[in-house]
N, C-alpha and C positions, 0 to 999 in steps of 0.2 A: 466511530471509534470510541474509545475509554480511554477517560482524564481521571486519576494516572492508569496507563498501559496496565490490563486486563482482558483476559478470554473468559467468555460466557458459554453455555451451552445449553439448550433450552430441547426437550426431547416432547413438545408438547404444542406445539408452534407457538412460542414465546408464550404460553402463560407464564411459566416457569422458569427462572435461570440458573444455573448451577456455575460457580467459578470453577475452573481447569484448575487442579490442584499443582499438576505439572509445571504450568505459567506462572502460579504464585512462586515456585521452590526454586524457579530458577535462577541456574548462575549468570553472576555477570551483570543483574539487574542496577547493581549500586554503581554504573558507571555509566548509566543512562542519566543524561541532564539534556532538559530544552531550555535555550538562551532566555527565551522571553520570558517575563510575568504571565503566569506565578513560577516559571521554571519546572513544568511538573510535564515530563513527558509523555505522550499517550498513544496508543495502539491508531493508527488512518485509516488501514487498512485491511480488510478482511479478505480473504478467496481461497472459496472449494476447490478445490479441482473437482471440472467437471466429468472426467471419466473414474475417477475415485476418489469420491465423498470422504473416506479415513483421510484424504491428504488435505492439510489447511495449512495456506502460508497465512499470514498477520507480520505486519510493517509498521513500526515503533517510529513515530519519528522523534531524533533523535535517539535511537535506540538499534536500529537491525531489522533483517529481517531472517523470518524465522518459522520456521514449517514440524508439522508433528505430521506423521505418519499412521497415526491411530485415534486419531480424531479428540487431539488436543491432551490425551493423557501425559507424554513427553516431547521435549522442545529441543531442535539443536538450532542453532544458529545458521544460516548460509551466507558467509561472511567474506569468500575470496576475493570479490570485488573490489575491498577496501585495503588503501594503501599509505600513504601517507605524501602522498601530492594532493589527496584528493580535498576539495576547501571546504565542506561540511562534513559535519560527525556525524554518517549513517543516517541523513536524514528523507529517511524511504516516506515517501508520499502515496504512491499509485501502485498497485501490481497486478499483474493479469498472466491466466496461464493461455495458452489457446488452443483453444477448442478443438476436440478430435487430433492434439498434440500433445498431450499432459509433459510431454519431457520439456517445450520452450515455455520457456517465461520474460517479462518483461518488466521492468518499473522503473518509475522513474524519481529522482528525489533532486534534492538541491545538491545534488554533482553530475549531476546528467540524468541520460539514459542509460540503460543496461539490458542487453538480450544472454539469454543461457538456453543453451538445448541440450542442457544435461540433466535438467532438475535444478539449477542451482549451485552445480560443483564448482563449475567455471564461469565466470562473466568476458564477456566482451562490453566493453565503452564504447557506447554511438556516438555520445554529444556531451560538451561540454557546456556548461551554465553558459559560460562567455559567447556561443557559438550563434546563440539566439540575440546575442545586440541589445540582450535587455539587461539591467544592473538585476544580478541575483538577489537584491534585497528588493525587487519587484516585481519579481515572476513570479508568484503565486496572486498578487493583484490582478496580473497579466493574466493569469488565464480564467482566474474570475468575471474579469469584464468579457473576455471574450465568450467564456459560458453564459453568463447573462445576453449577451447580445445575440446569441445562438438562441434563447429561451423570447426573447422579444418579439424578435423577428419571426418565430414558431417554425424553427429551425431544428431539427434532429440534431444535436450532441454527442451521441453515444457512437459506438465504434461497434457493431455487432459482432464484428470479426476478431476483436480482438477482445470482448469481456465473455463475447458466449450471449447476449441480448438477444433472446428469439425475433427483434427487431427494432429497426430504427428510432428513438423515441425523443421527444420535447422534454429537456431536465427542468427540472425547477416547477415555478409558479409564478404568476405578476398578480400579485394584491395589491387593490385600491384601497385608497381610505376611504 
């Protein structure tokens, strides 16, 4: 992602980056805040849809998320989700569409999980922060360690099924000094 929340687009296989002028102009931006220092909220997540390349959601945390249809030139929000029970401000971490299904989606942030099999119109709530027995101010530790321990052990990590992975693969790296 990008510190602060930015879209890129590179027509060259990253030599080149171009900012999404759409993403700069958009509204709504001035009411993006992350809690922490330095308080500058930033894009996590990135995802194509894999059966149409024009479609790209991008997940703000602390911010939304948010899909163009034309390959980032214009932005709306997919924001039905959000309620005011819910204990974090939009803060989308993970998203995945699945594969040879472009209408369900998935993500998860600091108020749960969330599935749509509309595109995004509608959500359903899977889980709650609370659900997992861990204090929300330590689930994203939680599943650092758990990734590292998947990476140690030389353990696949990844979910093919649910990112589109042509296959199961070891994250990360262990460097010695």
């Amino acid at each position: 992602g990008t510190e602060p929340a930015c879209a890129f687009r590179s027509t060259d296989l990253g030599k080149n980056w171009d900012e999404l002028p759409g993403w700069r102009d958009m509204a709504g931006k001035d009411k993006w805040v992350f809690p922490m220092p330095p308080k500058i909220p930033h894009a996590k997540t990135v995802v194509v849809d894999p059966q149409n390349p024009k479609t790209v959601y991008v997940g703000v945390e602390q911010g939304g998320l948010f899909v163009s249809d034309d390959r980032g030139q214009n932005w709306r929000e997919l924001d039905s989700y959000d309620s005011p029970d819910l204990p974090s401000y939009r803060a989308l971490h993970t998203v995945a569409v699945r594969p040879n299904h472009s209408n369900e989606l998935v993500f998860s942030s600091g108020m749960g999980i969330f599935h749509s099999t509309d595109r995004g119109v509608n959500w359903t709530r899977l889980t709650r922060p609370e659900e997992f027995r861990v204090p929300s101010q330590a689930k994203e530790a939680v599943a650092f360690a758990l990734l590292a321990y998947q990476t140690w052990q030389r353990q696949p990590a990844n979910i093919p099924s649910a990112t589109g992975a042509r296959r199961p693969a070891v994250l990360g790296k262990v460097s010695y000094p």
